[in-house]
Structures are given as structure tokens and as C-alpha cells.
N, C-alpha and C positions, 0 to 999 in steps of 0.2 A: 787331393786334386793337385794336378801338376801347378796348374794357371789358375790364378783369380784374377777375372778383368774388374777393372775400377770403372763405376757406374758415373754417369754424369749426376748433377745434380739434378736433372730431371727425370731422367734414369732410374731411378733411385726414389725417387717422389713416387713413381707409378706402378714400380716393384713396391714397396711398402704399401701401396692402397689396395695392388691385388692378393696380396699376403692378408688384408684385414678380410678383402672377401671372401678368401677363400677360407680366413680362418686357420694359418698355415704360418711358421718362421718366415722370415722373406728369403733362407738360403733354400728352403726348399719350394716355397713358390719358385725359385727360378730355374729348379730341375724342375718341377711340373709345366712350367712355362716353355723349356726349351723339346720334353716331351711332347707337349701338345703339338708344339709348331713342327717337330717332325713327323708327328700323324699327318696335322695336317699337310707337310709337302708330299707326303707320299700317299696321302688318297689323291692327291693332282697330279701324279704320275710324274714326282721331279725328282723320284731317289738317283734314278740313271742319271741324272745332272750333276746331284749334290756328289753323289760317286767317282766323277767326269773329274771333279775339282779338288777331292780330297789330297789330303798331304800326310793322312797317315794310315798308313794299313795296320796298327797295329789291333783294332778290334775290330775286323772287318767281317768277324764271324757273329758279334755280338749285334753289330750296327745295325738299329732300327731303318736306315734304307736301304742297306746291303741284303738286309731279313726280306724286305716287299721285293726285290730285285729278283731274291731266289724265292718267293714264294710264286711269283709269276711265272719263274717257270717251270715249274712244277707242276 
């Protein structure tokens, strides 16, 4: 990983309790957390948004809202 962003303290409190629920490290709770959140924007039709504001193409063929972008029109 290029980047690791530094969690606040409460950030961090509520990463660790969903890591307990989900029964999970909390470094991968928070790939599963940032997966989910992009399911969820692109079942609300916001990948063409999150797209609109990206700053990097470098996996734009991988990218889970680049995927629903072109699976739409398909």
C-alpha cells in the first residue's frame, strides 16, 4: 500500500469494534469496509460521480466503479 491514512482516535475505536464483529484483523476490516461502501455507492448510481473526481487512472480497468460504469453499458 502506497498510503496509510492515520485513524483518529475515534476512528479507530469503531474500526476495532467492527473488526470484533465481524470477527476480522482491523487492517482488513477496513478493506471490507471501504469494499462495502463502494458497493454501496454504486448500487445508488454514484460511480459516474466518484469517476467525475478521481485523480488517478491508474486502475481504472480494475476499479469497482469504473466496473458498474461499464457494466451499464453494456
Amino acid at each position: 500500500m502506497a498510503y496509510t491514512p492515520e485513524l483518529s482516535q475515534s476512528g479507530s475505536a469503531t474500526l476495532r469494534r467492527l473488526a470484533w464483529f465481524w470477527g476480522e484483523p482491523m487492517t482488513k476490516s477496513l478493506e471490507m469496509l471501504v469494499e462495502k461502501t463502494a458497493r454501496q455507492l454504486s448500487k445508488k448510481n454514484a460511480a459516474g460521480k466518484v469517476c467525475s473526481k478521481c485523480r488517478d487512472n491508474s486502475i481504472c480497468e480494475t476499479c469497482p466503479f469504473q466496473f458498474r460504469q461499464q457494466r451499464a453499458v453494456q
